[in-house]
FILUM-782111 format. One record per residue: x, y, z of N, C-alpha, C in turn; residue number from 0. Coordinates in steps of 0.2 Angstrom, whole numbers. Layout:
BEGIN
X:Y:Z:X:Y:Z:X:Y:Z:NUM
...
//
This chain:
BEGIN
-115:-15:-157:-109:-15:-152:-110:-12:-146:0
-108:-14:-141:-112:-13:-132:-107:-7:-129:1
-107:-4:-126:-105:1:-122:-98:-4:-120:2
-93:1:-120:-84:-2:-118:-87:-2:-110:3
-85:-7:-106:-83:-11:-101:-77:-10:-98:4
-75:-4:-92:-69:-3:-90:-69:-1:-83:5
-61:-4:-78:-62:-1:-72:-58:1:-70:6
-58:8:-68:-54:11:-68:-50:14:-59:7
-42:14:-59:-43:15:-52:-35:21:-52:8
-39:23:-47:-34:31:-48:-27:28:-41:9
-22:32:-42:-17:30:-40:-15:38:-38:10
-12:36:-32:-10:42:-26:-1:42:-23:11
0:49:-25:10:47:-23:9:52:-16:12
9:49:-9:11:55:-5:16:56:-3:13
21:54:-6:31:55:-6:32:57:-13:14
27:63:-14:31:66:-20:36:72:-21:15
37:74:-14:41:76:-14:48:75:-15:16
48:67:-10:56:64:-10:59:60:-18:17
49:58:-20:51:54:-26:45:55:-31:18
48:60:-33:40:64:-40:41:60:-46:19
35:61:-49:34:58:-56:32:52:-54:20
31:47:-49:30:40:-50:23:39:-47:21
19:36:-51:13:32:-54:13:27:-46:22
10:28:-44:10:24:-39:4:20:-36:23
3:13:-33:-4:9:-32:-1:4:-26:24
-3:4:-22:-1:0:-15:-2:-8:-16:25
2:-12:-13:2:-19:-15:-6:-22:-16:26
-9:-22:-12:-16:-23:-9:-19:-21:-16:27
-19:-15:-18:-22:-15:-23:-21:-18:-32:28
-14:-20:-30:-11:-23:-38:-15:-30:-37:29
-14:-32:-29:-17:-40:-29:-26:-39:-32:30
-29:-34:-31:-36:-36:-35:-36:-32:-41:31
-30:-28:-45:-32:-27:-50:-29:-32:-56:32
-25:-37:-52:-24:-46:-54:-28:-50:-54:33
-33:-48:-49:-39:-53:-48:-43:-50:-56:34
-44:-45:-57:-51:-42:-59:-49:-44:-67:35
-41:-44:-68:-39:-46:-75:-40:-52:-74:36
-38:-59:-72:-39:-64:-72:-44:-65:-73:37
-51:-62:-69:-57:-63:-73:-62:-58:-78:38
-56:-58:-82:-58:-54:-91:-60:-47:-90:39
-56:-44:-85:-59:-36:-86:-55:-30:-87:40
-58:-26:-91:-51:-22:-93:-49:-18:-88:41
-44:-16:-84:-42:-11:-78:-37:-5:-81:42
-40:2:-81:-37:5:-82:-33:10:-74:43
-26:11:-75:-24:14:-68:-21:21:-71:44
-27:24:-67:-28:32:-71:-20:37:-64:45
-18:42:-68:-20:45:-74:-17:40:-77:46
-20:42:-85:-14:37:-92:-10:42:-93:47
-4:41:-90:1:48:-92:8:47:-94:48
8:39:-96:13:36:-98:17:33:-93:49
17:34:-86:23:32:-84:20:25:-80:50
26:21:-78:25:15:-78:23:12:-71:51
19:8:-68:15:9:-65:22:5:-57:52
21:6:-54:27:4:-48:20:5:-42:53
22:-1:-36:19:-1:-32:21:0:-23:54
17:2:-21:19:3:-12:20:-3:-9:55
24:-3:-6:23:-9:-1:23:-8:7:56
20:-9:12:23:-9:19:23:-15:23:57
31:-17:24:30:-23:26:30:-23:34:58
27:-25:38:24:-26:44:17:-24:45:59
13:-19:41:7:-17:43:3:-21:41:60
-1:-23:48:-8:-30:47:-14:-28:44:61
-15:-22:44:-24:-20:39:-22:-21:32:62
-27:-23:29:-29:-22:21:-30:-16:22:63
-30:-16:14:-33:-7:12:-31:-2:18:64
-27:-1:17:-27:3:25:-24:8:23:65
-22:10:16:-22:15:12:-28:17:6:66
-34:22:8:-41:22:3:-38:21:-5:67
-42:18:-8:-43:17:-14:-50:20:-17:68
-49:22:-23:-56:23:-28:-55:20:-32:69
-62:17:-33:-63:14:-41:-67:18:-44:70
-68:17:-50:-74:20:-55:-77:15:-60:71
-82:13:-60:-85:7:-65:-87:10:-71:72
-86:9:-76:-89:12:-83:-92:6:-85:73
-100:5:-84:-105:1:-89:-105:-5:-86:74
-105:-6:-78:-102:-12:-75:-107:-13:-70:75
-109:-17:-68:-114:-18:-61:-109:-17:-56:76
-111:-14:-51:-109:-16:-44:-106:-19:-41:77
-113:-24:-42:-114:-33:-38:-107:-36:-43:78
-105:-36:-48:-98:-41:-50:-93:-39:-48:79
-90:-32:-46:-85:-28:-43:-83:-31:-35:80
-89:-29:-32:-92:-33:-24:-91:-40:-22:81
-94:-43:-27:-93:-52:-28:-85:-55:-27:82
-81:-51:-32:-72:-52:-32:-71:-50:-26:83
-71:-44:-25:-69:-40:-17:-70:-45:-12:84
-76:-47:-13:-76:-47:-5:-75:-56:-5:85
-75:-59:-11:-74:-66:-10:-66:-66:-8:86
-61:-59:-12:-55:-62:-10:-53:-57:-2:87
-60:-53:-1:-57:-52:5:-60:-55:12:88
-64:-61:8:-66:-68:15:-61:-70:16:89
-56:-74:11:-51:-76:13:-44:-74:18:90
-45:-67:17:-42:-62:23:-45:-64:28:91
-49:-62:29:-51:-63:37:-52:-70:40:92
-53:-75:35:-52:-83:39:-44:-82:42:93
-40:-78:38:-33:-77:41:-32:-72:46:94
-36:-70:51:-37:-65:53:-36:-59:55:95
-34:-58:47:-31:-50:43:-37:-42:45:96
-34:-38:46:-41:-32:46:-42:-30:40:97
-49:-27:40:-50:-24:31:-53:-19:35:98
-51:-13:34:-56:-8:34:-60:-6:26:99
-68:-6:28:-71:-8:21:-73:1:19:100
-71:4:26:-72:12:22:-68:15:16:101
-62:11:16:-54:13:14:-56:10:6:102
-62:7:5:-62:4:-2:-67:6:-5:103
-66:14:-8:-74:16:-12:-73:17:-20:104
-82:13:-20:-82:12:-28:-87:19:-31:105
-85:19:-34:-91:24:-39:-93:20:-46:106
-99:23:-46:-103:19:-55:-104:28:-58:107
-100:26:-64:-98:32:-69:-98:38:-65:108
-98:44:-68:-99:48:-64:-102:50:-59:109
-106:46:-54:-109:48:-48:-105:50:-44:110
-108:54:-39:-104:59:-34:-104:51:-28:111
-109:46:-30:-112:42:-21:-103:37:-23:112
-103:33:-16:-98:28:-16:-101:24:-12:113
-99:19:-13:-101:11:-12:-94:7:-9:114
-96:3:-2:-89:1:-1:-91:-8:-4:115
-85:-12:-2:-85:-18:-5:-88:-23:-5:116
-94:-22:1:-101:-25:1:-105:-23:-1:117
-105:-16:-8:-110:-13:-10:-116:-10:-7:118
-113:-7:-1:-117:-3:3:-114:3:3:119
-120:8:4:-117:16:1:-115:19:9:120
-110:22:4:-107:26:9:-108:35:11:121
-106:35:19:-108:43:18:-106:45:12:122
-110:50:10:-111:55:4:-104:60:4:123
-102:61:9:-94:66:11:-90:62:11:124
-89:54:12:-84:51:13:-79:52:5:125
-81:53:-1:-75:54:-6:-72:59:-3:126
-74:65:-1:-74:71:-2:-66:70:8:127
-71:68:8:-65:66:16:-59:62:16:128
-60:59:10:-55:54:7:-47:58:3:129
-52:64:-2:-47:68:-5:-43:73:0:130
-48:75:4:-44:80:11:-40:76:16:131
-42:69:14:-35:65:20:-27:63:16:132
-29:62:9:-25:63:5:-20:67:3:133
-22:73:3:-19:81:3:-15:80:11:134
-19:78:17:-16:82:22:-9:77:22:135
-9:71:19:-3:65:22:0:67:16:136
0:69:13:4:72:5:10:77:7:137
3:84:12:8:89:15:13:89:19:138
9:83:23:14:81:30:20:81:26:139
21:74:23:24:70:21:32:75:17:140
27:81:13:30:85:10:33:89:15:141
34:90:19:37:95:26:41:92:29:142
40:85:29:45:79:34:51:79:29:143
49:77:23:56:75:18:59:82:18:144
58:88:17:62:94:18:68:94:23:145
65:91:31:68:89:34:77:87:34:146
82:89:34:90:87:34:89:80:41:147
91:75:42:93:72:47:102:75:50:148
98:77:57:105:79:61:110:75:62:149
110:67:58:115:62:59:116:58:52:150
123:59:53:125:60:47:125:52:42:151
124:46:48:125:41:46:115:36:48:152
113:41:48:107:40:48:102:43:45:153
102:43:40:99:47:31:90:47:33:154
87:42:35:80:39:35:75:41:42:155
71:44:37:67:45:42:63:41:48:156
61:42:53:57:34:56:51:39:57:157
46:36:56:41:40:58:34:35:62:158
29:36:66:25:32:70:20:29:66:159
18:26:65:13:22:63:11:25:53:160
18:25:52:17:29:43:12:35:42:161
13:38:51:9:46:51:14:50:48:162
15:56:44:21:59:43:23:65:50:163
24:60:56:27:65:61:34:62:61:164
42:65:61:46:61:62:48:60:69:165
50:56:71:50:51:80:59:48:80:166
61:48:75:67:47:75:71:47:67:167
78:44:66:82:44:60:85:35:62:168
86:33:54:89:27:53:93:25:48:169
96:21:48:99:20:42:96:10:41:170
93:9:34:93:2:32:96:0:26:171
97:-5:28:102:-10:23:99:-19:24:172
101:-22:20:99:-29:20:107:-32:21:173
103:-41:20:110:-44:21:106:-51:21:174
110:-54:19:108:-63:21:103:-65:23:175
103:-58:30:98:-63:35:94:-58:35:176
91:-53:29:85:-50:27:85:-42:29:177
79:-38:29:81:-32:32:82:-28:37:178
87:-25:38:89:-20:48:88:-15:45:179
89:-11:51:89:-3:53:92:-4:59:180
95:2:59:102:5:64:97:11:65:181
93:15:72:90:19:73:90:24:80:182
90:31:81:89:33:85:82:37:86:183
79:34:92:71:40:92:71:44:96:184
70:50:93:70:56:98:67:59:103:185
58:57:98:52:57:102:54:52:109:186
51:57:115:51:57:122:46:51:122:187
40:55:119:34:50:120:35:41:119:188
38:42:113:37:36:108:43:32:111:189
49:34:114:56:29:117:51:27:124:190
46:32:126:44:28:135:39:22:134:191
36:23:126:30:18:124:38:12:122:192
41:12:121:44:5:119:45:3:126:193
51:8:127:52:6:137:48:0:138:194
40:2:139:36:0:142:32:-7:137:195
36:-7:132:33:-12:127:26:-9:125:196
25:-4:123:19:-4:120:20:-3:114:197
25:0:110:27:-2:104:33:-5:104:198
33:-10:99:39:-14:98:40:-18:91:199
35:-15:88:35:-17:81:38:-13:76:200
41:-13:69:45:-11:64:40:-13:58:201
38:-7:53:39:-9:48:40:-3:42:202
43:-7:36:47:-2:33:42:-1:26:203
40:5:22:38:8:17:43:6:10:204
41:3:4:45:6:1:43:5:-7:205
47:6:-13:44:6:-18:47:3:-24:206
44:-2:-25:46:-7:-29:46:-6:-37:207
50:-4:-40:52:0:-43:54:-5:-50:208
57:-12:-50:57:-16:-54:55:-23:-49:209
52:-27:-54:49:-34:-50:49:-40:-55:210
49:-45:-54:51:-53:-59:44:-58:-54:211
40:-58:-56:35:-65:-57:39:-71:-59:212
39:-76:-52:43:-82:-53:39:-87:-59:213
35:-86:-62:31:-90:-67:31:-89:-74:214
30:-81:-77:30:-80:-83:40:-76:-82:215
41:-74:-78:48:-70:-77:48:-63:-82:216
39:-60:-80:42:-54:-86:40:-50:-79:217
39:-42:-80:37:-38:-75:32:-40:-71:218
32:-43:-64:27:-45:-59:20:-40:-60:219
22:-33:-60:16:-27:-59:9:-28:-66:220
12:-30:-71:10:-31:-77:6:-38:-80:221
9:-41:-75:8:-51:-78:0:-52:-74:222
-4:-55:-75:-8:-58:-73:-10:-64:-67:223
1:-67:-67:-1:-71:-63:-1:-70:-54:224
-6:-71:-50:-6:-72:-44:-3:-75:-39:225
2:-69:-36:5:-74:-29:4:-81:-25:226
5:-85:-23:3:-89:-20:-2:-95:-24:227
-3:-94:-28:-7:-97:-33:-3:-103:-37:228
-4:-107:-39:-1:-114:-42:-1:-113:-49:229
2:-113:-54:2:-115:-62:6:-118:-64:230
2:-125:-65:5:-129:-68:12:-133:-61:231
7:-135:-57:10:-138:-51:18:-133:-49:232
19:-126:-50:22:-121:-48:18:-114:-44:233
21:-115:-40:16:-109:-35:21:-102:-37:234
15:-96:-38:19:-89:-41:20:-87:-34:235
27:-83:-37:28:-77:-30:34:-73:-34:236
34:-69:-32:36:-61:-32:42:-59:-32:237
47:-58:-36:52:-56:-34:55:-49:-35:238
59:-46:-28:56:-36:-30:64:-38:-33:239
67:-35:-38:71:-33:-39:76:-28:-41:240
72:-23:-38:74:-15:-37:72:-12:-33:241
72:-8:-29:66:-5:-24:70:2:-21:242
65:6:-21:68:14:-17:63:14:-10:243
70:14:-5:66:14:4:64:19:4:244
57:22:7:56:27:8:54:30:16:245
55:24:20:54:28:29:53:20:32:246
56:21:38:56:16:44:50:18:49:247
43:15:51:38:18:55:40:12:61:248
39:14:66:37:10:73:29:9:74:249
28:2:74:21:3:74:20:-1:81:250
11:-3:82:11:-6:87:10:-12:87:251
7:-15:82:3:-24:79:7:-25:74:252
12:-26:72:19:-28:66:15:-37:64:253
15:-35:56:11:-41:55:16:-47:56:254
23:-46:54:27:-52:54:30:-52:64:255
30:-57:66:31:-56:72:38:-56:74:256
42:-57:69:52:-57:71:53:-50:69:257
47:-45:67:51:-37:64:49:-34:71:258
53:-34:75:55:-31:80:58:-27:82:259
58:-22:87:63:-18:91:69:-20:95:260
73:-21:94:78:-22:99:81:-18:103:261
80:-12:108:82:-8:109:87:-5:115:262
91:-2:114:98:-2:122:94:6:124:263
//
């Protein structure tokens, strides 16, 4: 009988403050631990601590990975890790999507080295740089949310480019004609950059809490089918059916071009 075959990928909450105990894994990563099931491999999303696994999402941000990931291989090449990654992350960039490829480190069993998604090793400190950026966006993040907002009808924090500095307060809601925010910025700096158009993009964090896969109709996070993908002359897509907002960022490059600033 051959050594068990597993890949393992650890999951990070930097809003544990406002929202503890949740199991968390960014959309970008659910999409390739879908890929890595479809083609026959087991993915474990550590810790195993029983709780259910819910995903990040930020809608307007145009980088991949642009929250690090770590993998772990147990008894697994490299080279078939790298092969999936980077074949689905060619089709990113014919889209002309960013990937930052430092943001995707693999490890083979316990080795201290890492490997990014073209199988090229990385600094030796980069894990090590990965856990201290982790910690420091955790702390932040934990300072900001203690935070009271001075307005009463404006609950949400807004914060710059999903740094944990806050730059203003909001209040969101949906409607028919999709997501708004009602907001004021505080930040001097940040109101003179939109002034001047240099930011003028929105986009919002949040945490999909329950979800419905248009194909099989059971939990999206758990199903193996792939968004976008056709089965059975039916294309799968996503649908969130629960979610907890967790912040409004102003950024500068909004991936969707109508998530905009309108601002008096």
């Amino acid at each position: 009988m051959g050594k068990k075959k597993i890949i393992k990928i650890d999951t990070f909450n930097p809003y544990e403050n406002r929202f503890p105990n949740r199991k968390l894994i960014t959309r970008d990563t659910l999409l390739l631990v879908k890929h890595l099931r479809t083609e026959g491999y087991e993915v474990a999303i550590e810790p195993d601590n029983g709780l259910p696994v819910q995903y990040l999402y930020k809608k307007g941000i145009a980088e991949f990975f642009a929250d690090p990931i770590i993998i772990t291989l147990i008894n697994i090449p490299i080279t078939i890790l790298t092969n999936i990654i980077s074949n689905q992350i060619q089709k990113l960039l014919d889209k002309k999507e960013k990937v930052s490829k430092e943001n995707i480190n693999i490890k083979i069993d316990n080795s201290t080295r890492t490997y990014n998604y073209l199988g090229e090793p990385q600094d030796t400190n980069n894990h090590k740089l990965i856990n201290k950026r982790r910690k420091e966006l955790k702390d932040g993040f934990d300072k900001c949310f203690e935070i009271k907002s001075p307005y009463e009808d404006l609950p949400t924090p807004v914060f710059l480019e999903h740094k944990p500095k806050i730059v203003g307060w909001c209040w969101l809601w949906s409607d028919d004609e999709g997501l708004k925010s009602k907001m004021i910025i505080n930040d001097k700096v940040v109101k003179r950059r939109i002034s001047q158009n240099r930011l003028n993009g929105l986009s919002v964090t949040g945490i999909a809490t329950k979800t419905e896969c248009s194909i099989c109709k059971s939990d999206f996070v758990e199903c193996k089918h792939i968004p976008a993908k056709k089965y059975k002359g039916k294309k799968c897509f996503n649908t969130i059916m629960e979610t907890d907002y967790v912040e409004t960022s102003i950024v500068k490059e909004p991936i969707n071009s109508q998530c905009l600033i309108n601002h008096k």
